[in-house]
N, CA, C and O of each residue as an XYZ file, in Angstrom:
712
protein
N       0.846     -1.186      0.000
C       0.000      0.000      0.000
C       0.884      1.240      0.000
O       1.851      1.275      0.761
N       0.587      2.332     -0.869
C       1.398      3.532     -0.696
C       0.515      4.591     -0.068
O      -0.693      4.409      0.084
N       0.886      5.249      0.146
C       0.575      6.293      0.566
C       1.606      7.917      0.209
O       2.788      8.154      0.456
N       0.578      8.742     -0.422
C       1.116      9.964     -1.104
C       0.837     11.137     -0.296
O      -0.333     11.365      0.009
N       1.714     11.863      0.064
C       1.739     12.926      0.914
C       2.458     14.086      0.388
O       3.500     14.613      0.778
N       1.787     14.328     -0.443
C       2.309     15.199     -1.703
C       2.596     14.499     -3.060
O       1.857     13.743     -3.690
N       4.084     15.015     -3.415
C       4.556     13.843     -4.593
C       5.114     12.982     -3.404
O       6.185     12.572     -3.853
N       4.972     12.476     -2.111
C       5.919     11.582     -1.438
C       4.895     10.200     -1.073
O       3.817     10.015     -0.508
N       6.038      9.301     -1.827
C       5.290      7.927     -1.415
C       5.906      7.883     -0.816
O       7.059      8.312     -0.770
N       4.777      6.858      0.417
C       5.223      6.063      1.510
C       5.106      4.645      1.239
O       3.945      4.399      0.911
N       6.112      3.230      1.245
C       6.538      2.491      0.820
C       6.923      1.529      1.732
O       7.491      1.947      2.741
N       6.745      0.307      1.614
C       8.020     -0.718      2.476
C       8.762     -0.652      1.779
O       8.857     -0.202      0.637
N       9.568     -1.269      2.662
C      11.519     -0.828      1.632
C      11.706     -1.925      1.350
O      11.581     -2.853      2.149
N      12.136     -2.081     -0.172
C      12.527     -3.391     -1.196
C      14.180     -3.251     -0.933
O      14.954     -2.426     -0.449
N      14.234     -4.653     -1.593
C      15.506     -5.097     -1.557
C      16.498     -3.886     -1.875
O      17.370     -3.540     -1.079
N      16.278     -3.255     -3.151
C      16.809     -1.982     -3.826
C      17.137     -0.404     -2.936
O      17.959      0.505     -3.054
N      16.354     -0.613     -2.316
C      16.068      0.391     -0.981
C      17.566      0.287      0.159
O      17.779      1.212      0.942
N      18.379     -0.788      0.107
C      19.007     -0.885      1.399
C      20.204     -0.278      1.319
O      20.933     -0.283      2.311
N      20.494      0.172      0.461
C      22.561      1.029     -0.178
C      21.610      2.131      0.381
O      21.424      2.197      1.596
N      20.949      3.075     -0.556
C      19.891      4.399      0.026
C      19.503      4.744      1.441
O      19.691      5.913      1.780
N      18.978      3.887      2.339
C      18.667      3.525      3.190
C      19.899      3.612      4.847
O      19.891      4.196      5.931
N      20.875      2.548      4.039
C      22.024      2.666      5.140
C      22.884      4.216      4.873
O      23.463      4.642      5.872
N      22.971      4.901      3.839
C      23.467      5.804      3.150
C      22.900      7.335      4.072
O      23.558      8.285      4.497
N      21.352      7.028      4.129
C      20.498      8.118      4.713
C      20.982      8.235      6.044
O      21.464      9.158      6.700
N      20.730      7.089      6.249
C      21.003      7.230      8.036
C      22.257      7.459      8.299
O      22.462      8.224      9.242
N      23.282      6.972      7.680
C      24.624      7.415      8.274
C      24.684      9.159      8.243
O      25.293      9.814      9.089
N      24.016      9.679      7.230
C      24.282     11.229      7.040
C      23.616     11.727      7.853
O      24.278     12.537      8.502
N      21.981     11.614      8.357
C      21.104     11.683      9.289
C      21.857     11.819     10.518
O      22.209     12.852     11.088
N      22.044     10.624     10.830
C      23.097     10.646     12.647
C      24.452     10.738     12.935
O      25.019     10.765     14.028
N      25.065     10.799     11.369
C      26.243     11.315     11.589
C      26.905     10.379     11.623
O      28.031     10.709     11.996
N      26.804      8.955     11.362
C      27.543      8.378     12.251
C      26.991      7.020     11.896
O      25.896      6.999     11.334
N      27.754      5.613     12.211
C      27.400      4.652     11.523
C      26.555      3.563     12.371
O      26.326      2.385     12.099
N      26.137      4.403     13.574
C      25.228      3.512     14.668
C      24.192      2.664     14.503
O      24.018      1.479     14.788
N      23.264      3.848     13.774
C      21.756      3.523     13.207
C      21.610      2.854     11.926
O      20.534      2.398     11.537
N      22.951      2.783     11.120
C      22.670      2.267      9.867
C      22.995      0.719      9.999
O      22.413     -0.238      9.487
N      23.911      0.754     10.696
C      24.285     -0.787     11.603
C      23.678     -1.794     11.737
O      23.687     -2.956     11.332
N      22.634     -0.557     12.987
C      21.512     -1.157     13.674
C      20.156     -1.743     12.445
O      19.595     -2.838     12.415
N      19.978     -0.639     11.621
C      19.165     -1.619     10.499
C      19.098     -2.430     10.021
O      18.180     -3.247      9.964
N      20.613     -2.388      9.293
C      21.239     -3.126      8.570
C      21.250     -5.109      9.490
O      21.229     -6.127      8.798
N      21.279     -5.131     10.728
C      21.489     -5.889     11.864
C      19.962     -6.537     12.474
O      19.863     -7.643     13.005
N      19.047     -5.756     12.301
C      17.934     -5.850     12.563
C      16.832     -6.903     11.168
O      16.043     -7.843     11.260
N      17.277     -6.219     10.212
C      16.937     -6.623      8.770
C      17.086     -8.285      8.371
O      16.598     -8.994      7.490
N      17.895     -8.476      9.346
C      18.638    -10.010      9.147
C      18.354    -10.745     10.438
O      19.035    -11.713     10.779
N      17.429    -10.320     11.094
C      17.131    -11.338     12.441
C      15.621    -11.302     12.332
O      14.960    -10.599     11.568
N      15.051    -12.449     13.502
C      13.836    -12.544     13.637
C      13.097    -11.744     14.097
O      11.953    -12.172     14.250
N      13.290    -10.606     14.429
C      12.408     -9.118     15.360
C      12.387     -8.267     14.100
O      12.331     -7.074     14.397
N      12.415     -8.501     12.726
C      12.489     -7.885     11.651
C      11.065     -8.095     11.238
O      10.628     -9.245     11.284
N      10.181     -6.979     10.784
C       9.300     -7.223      9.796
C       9.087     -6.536      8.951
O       8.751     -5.364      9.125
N       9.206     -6.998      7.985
C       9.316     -6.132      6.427
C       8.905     -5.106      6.011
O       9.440     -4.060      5.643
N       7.318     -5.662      6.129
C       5.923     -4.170      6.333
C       6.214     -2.954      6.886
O       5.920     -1.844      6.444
N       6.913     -3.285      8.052
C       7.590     -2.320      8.645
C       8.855     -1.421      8.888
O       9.269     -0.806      9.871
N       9.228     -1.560      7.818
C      10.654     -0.618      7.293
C       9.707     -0.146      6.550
O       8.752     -0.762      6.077
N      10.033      1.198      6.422
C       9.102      1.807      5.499
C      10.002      2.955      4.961
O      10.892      3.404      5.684
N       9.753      3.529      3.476
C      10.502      4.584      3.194
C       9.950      5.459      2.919
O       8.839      5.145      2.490
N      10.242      7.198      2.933
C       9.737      7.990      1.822
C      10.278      8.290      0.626
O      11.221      9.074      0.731
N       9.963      7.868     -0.743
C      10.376      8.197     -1.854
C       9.211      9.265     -2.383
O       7.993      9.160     -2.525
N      10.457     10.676     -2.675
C      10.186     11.659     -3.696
C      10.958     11.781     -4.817
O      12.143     12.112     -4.784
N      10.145     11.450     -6.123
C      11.327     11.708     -7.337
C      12.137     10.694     -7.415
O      13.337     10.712     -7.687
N      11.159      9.405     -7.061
C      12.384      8.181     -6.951
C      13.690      8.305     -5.967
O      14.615      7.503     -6.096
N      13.713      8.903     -5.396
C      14.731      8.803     -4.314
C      14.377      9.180     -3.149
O      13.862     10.211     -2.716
N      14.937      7.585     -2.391
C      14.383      7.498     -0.914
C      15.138      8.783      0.259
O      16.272      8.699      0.729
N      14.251      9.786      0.492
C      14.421     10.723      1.233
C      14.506     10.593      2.991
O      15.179     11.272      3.766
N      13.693      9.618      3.242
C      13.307      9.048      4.442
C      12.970      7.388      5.068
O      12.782      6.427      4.322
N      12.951      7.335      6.269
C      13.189      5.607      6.233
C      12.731      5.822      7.720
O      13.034      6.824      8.367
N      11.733      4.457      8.350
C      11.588      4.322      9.712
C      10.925      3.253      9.710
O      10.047      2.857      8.944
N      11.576      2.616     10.974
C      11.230      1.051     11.298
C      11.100      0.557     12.486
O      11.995      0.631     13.327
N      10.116      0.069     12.657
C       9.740     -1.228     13.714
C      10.221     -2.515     13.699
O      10.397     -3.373     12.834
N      10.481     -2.371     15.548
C      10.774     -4.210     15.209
C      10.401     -4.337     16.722
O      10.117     -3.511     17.590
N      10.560     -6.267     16.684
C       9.706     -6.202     17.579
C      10.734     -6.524     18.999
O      11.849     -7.046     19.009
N       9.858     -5.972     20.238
C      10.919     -5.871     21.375
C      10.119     -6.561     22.592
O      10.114     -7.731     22.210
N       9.571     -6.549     23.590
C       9.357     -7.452     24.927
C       9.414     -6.359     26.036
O      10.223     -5.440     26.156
N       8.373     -6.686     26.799
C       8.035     -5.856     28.106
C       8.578     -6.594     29.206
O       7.713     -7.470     29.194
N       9.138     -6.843     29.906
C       9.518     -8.031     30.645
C       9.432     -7.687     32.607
O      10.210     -7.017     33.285
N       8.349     -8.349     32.981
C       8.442     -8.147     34.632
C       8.151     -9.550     34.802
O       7.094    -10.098     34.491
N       9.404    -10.215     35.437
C       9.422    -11.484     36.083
C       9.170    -12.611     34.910
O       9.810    -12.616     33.858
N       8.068    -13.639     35.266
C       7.729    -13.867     34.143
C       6.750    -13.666     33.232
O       6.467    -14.525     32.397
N       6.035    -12.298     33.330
C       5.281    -12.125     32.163
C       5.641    -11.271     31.189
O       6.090    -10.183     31.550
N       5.545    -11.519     29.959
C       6.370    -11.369     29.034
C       5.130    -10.524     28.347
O       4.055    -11.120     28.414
N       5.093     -9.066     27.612
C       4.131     -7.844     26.823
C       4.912     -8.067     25.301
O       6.121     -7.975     25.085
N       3.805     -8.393     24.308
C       5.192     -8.153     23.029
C       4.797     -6.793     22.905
O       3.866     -6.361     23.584
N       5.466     -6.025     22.039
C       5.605     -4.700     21.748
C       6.605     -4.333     20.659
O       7.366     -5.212     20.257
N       6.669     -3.021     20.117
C       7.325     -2.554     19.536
C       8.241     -1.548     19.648
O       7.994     -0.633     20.434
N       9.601     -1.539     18.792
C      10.173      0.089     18.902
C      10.093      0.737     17.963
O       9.674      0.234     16.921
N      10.360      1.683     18.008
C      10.171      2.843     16.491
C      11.997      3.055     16.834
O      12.470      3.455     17.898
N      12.596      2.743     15.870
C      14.076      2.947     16.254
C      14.407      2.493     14.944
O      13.957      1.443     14.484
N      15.410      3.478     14.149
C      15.204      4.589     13.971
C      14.216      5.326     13.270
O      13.152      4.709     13.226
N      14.193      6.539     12.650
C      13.183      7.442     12.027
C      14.323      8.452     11.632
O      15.035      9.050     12.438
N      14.403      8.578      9.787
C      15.813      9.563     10.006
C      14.514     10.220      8.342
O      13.699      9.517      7.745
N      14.821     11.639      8.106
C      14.866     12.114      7.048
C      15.515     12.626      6.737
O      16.087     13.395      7.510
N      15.865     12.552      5.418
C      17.172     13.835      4.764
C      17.250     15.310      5.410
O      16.164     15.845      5.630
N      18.207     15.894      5.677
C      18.115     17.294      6.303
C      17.107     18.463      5.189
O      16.160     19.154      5.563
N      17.737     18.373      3.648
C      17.299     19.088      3.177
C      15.306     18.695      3.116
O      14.425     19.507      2.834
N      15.206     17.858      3.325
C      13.459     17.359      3.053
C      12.652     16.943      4.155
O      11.655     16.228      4.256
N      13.752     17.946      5.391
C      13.029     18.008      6.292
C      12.243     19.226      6.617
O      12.457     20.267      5.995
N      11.267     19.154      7.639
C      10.373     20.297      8.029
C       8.795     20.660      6.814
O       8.124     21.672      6.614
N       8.753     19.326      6.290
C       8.277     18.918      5.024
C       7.056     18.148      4.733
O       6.401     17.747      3.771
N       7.063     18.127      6.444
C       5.465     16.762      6.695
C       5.934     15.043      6.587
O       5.244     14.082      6.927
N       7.140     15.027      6.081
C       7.494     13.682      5.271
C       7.640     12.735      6.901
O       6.889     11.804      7.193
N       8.771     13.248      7.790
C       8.905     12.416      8.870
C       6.846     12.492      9.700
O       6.376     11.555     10.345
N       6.425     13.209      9.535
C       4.938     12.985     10.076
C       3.940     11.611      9.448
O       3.080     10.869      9.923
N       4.644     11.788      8.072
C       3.703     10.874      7.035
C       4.275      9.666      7.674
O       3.438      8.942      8.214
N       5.412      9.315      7.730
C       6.421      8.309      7.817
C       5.808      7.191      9.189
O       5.782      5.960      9.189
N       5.298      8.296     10.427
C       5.161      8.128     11.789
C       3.772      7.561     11.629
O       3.466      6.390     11.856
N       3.109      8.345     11.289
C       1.923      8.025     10.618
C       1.145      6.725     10.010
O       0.311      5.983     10.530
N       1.757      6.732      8.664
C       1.314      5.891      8.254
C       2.315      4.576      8.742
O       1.741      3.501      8.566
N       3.619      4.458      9.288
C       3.738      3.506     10.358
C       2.970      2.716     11.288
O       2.534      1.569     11.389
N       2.984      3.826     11.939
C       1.564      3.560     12.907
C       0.229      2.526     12.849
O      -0.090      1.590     13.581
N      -0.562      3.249     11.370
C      -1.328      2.379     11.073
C      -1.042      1.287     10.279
O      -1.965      0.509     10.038
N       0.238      1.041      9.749
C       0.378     -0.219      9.220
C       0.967     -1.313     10.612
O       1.027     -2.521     10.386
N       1.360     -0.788     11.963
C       1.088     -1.536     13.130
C       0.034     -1.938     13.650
O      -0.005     -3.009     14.256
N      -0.982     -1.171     13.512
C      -2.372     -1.158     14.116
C      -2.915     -2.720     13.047
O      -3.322     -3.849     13.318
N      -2.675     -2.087     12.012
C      -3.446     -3.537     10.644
C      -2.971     -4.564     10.842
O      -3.707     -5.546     10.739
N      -1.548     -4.755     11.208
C      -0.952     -6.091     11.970
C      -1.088     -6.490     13.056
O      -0.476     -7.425     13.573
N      -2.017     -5.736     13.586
C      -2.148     -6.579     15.436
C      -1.384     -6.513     16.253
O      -1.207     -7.327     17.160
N      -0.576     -5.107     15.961
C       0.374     -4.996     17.300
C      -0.485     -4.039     18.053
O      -1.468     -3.460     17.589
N       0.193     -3.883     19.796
C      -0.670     -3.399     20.920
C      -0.082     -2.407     20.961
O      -0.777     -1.392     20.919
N       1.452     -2.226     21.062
C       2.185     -1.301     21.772
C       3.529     -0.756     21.248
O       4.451     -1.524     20.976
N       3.638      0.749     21.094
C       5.102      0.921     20.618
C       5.443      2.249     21.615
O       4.748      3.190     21.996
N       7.289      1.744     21.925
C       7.796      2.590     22.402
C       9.138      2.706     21.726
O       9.727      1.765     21.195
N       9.686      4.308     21.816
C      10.048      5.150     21.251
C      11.184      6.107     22.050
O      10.766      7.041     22.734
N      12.451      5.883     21.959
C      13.189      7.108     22.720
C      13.592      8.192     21.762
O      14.551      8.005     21.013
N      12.921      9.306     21.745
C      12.999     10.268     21.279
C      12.763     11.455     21.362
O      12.276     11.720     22.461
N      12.901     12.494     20.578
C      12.479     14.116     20.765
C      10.867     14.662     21.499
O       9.858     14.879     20.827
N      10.991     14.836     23.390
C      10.086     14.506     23.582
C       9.003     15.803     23.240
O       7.914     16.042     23.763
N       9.612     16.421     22.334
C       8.488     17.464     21.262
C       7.622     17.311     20.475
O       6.601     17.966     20.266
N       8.232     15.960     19.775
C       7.697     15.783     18.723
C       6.716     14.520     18.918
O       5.694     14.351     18.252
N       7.144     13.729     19.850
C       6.428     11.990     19.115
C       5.609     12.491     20.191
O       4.966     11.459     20.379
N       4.976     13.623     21.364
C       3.344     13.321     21.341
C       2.395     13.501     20.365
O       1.516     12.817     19.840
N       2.741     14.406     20.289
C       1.344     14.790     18.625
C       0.990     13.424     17.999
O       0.067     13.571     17.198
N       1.425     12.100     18.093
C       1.217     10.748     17.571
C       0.549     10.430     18.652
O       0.013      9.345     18.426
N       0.154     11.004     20.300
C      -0.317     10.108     21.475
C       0.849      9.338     21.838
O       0.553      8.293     22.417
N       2.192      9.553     21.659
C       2.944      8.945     22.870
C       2.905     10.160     24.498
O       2.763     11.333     24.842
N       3.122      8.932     24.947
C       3.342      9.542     26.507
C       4.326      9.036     27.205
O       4.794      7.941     26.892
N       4.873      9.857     28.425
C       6.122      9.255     29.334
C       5.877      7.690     29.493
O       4.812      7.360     30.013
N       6.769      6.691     29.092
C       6.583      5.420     29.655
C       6.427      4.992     30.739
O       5.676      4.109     31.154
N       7.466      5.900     31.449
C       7.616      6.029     32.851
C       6.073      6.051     33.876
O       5.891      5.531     34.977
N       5.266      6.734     33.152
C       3.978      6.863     34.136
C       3.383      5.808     33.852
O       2.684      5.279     34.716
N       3.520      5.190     32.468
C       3.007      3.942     32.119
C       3.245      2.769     32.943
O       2.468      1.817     32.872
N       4.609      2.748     33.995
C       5.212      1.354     34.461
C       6.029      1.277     33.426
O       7.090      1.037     34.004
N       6.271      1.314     32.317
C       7.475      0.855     31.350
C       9.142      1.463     31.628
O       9.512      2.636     31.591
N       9.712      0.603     31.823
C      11.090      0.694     32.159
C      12.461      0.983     31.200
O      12.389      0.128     30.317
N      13.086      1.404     31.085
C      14.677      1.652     30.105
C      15.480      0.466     30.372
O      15.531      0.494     31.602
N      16.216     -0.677     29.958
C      17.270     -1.182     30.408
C      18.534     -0.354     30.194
O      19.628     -0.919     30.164
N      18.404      1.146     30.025
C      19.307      1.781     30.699
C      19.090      3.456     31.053
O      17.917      3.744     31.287
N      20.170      4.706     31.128
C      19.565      5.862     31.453
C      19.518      6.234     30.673
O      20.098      5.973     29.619
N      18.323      7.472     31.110
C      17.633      8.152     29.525
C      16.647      9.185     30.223
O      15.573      8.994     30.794
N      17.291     10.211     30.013
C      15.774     11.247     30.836
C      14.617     10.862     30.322
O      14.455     10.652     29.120
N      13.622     10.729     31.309
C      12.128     10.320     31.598
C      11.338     10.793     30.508
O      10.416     10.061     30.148
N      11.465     11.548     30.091
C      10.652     13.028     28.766
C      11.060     12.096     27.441
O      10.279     12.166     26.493
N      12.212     11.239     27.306
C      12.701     10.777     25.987
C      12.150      9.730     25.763
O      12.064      9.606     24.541
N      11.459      8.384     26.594
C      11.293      7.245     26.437
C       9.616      7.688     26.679
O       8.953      8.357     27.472
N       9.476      7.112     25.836
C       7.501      7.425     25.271
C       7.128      5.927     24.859
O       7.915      5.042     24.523
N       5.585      5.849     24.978
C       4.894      4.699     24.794
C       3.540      4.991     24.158
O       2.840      5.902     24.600
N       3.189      4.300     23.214
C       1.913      4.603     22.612
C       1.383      3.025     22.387
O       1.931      2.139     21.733
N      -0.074      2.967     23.274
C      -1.185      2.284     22.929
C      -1.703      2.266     21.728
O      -2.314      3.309     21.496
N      -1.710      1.610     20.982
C      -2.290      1.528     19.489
C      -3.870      0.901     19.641
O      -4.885      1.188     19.006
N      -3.652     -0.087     20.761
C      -5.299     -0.320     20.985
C      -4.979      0.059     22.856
O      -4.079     -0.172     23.664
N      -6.527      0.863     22.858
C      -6.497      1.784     23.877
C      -6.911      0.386     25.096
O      -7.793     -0.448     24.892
N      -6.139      0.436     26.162
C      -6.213     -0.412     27.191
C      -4.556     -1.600     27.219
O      -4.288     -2.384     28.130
N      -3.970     -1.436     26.336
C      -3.665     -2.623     25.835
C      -2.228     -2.432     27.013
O      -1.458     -3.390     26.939
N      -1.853     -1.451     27.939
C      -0.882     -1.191     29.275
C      -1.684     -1.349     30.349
O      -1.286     -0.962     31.448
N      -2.819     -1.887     30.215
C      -3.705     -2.237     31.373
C      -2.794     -3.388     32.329
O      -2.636     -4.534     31.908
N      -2.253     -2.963     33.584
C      -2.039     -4.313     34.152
C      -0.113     -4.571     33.720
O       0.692     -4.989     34.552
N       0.224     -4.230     32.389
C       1.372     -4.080     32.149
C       2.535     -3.418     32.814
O       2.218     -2.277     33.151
N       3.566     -3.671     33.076
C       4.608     -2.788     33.869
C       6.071     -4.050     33.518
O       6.112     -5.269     33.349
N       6.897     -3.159     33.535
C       8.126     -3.828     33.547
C       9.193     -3.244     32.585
O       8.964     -2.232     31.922
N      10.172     -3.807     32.542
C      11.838     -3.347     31.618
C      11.786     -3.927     30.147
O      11.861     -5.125     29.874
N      11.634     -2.812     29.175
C      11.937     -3.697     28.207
C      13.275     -4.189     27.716
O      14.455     -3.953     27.973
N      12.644     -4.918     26.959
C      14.001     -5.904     26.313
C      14.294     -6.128     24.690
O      13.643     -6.590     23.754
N      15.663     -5.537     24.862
C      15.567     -4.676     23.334
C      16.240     -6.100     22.449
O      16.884     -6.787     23.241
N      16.239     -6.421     21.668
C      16.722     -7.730     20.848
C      18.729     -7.546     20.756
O      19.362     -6.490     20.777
N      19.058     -8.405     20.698
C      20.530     -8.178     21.152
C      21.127     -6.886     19.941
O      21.883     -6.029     20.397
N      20.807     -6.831     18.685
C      21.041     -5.542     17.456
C      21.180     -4.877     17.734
O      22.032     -4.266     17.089
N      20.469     -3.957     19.242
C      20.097     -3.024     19.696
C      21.421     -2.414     20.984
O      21.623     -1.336     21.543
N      22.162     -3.936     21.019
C      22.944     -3.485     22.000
C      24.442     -2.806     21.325
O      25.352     -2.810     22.154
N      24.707     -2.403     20.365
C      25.932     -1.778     20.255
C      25.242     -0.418     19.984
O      26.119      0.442     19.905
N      24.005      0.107     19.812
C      23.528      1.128     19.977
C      23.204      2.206     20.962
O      23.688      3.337     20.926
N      21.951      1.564     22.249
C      21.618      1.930     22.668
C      22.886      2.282     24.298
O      22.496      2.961     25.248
């Protein structure tokens, strides 16, 4: 399914997508953390396809953000869930709506798959306007530090932190990152 937000499709990312892709993000963060981490993620079982998603304008992928899947963990009950890690757009094609579309229509391609829950450490400016909130008030935990304002959680089906609490648990990809 695409989705057009201007001339910008929104896309899962094909095979063709992944030079572009690791390329974006290194320029995005500066740095070869997040492209790693995709690149690392892409090739294990917490990977789902649907969910890499890109923005292409003009045939060239401008933007990229992905879910995968991660674990709520208190004792032994185990929450599946999601992260939004990373979310990068080109500098110049930012401020553009494109990272909104991206979050967006993410979102609801989680919701169509039957996921409950995604959390998110990020700009805590931006990812409420999506309905994230402090995890922290949620019961949801960091397995490490991170001011309280950065780690956000969003219910995709409303109730679905009912009863939930605990540390998540990020898939091992995640550990030369975070």
């Amino acid at each position: 399914m695409e989705d057009k937000t201007g001339s910008v499709i929104i896309r899962p990312e094909a095979h063709g997508d992944l030079k572009a892709v690791r390329k974006l993000n290194k320029r995005v963060f500066k740095g070869n953390s997040e492209s790693m981490l995709v690149d690392a993620l892409r090739y294990s079982s917490d990977f789902i396809p649907a969910l890499s998603l890109v923005a292409e304008k003009d045939g060239k992928v401008v933007g990229h953000i992905l879910f995968s899947r991660i674990k709520i963990k208190e004792q032994d009950n185990v929450t599946p869930a999601l992260a939004l890690a990373p979310m990068a757009v080109l500098p110049e094609y930012q401020n553009q709506g494109i990272g909104t579309g991206l979050v967006k229509h993410g979102l609801e391609e989680c919701r169509k798959l039957g996921h409950k829950i995604v959390v998110v450490v990020g700009h805590p400016e931006y990812y409420p306007r999506f309905g994230f909130v402090k995890a922290g008030e949620k019961g949801v935990k960091l397995p490490f530090e991170a001011p309280d304002d950065v780690f956000m959680v969003l219910e995709l089906v409303p109730g679905a932190l009912s009863g939930v609490h605990g540390e998540i648990e990020y898939p091992p990809e995640f550990h030369g990152v975070v």
